[in-house]
C-alpha positions as CSV (number, residue, x, y, z in Angstrom):
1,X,-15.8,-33.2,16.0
2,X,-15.7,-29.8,17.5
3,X,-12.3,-30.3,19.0
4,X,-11.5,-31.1,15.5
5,X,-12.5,-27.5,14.8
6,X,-10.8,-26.3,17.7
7,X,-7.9,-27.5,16.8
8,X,-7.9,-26.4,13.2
9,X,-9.3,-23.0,13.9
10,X,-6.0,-22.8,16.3
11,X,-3.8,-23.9,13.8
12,X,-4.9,-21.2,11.5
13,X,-4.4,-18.4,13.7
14,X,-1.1,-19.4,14.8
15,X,-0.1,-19.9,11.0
16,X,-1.7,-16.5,10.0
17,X,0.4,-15.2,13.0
18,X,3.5,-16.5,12.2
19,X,3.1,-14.7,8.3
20,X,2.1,-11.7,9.8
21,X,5.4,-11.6,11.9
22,X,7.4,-12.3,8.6
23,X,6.2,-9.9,6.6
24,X,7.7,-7.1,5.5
25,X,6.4,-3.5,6.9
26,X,7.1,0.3,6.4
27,X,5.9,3.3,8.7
28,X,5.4,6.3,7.8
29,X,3.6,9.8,8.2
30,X,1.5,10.9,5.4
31,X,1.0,15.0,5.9
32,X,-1.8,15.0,3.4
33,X,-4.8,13.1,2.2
34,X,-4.2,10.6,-0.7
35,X,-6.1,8.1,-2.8
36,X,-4.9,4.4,-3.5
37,X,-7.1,2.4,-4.8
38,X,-9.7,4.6,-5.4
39,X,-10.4,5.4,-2.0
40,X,-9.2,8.5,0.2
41,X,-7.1,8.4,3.1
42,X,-6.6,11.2,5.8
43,X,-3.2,12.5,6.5
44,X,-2.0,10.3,9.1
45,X,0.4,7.5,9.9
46,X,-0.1,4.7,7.7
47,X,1.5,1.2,8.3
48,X,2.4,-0.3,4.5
49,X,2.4,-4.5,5.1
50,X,2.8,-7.4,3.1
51,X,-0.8,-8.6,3.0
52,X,-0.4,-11.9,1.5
53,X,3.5,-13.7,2.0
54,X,3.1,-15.7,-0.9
55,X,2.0,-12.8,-3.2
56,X,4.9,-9.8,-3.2
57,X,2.9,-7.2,-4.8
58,X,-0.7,-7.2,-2.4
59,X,-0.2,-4.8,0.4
60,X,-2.4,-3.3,2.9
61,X,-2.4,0.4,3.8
62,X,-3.5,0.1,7.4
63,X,-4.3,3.6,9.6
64,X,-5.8,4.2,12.3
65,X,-9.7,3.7,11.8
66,X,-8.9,3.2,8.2
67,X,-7.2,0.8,5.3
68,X,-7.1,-0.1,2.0
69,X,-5.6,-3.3,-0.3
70,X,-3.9,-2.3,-2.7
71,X,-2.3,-5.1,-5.8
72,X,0.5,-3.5,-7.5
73,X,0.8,-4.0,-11.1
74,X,4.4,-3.8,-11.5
75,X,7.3,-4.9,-9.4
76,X,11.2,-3.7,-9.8
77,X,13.5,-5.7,-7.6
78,X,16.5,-2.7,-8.7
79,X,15.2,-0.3,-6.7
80,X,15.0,-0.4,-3.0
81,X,14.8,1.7,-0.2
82,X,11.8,2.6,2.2
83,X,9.8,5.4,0.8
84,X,6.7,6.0,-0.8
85,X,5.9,7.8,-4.0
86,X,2.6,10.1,-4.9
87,X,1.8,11.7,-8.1
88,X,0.5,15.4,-7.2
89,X,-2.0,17.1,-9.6
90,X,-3.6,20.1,-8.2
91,X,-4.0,19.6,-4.6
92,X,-4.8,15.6,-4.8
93,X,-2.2,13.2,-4.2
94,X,-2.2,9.6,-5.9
95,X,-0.1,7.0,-4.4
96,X,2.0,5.8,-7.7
97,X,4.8,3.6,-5.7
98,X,5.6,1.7,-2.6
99,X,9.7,1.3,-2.6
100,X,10.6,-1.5,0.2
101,X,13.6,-3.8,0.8
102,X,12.1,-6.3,-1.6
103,X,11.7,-3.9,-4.5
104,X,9.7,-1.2,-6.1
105,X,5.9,-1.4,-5.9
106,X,3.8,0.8,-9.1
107,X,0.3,1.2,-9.0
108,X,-1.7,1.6,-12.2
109,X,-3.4,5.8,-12.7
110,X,-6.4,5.5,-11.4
111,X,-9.4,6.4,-13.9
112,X,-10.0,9.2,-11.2
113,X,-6.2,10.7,-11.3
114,X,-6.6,10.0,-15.5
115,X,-9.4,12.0,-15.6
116,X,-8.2,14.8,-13.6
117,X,-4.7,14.9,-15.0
118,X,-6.9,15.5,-18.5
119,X,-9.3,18.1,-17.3
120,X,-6.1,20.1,-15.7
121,X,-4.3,19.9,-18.9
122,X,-1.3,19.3,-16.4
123,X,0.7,16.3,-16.2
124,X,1.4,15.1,-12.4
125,X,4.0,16.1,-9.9
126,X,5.9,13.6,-7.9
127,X,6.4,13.7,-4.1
128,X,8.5,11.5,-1.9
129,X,8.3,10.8,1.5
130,X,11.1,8.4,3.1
131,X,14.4,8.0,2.7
């Protein structure tokens, strides 16, 4: 029985392996602090990864000491490239869109950047960084 384990526990890893290895990633240096998914993230380099290979629009937002999972809510095959997109209000920054070689990534406003974009009276900025 616990070789059966063994041998399924192995299988599992080398499966969750082999999707890692296939999925699709993006580097890139942040400069500033942002917020996805409601939580803040220092200026650093972030690796953007395809979480989950059977579900396009989950990706992780992996730093070092630090990540996030973020679900998209829309997805635009059109556009691609390898950038990603913040909305700017005042001095925070909102991650808005992820723009990969499968497509175009957009994330829902936030209740937080909602409610700040409404107490500014300004609506928010957009910054790219990527090609």
């Amino acid at each position: 029985m616990k070789k059966g384990f063994a041998l399924l526990f192995t299988m599992g890893v080398v499966l969750c392996t082999l999707a890692t290895a296939n999925a699709e990633e993006l580097k890139v240096t942040v400069p500033f602090d942002f917020v996805v998914n409601g939580k803040t993230l220092p200026a650093a380099t972030y690796v953007i990864r395809e979480s989950l290979p059977y579900n396009n629009r989950a990706l992780a937002v992996l730093g070092e000491g630090t990540g996030v999972l973020a679900i998209a809510t829309d997805m635009n095959t059109g556009i691609r490239g390898t950038k990603l997109v913040f909305h700017r209000i005042g001095d925070q920054y909102f991650l808005s869109d992820v723009v990969n070689l499968s497509g175009t990534l957009h994330f829902a406003v936030s209740a937080r950047e909602a409610q700040l974009a409404r107490s500014t009276n300004h609506a928010p900025l957009t910054t790219s960084i990527g090609n």
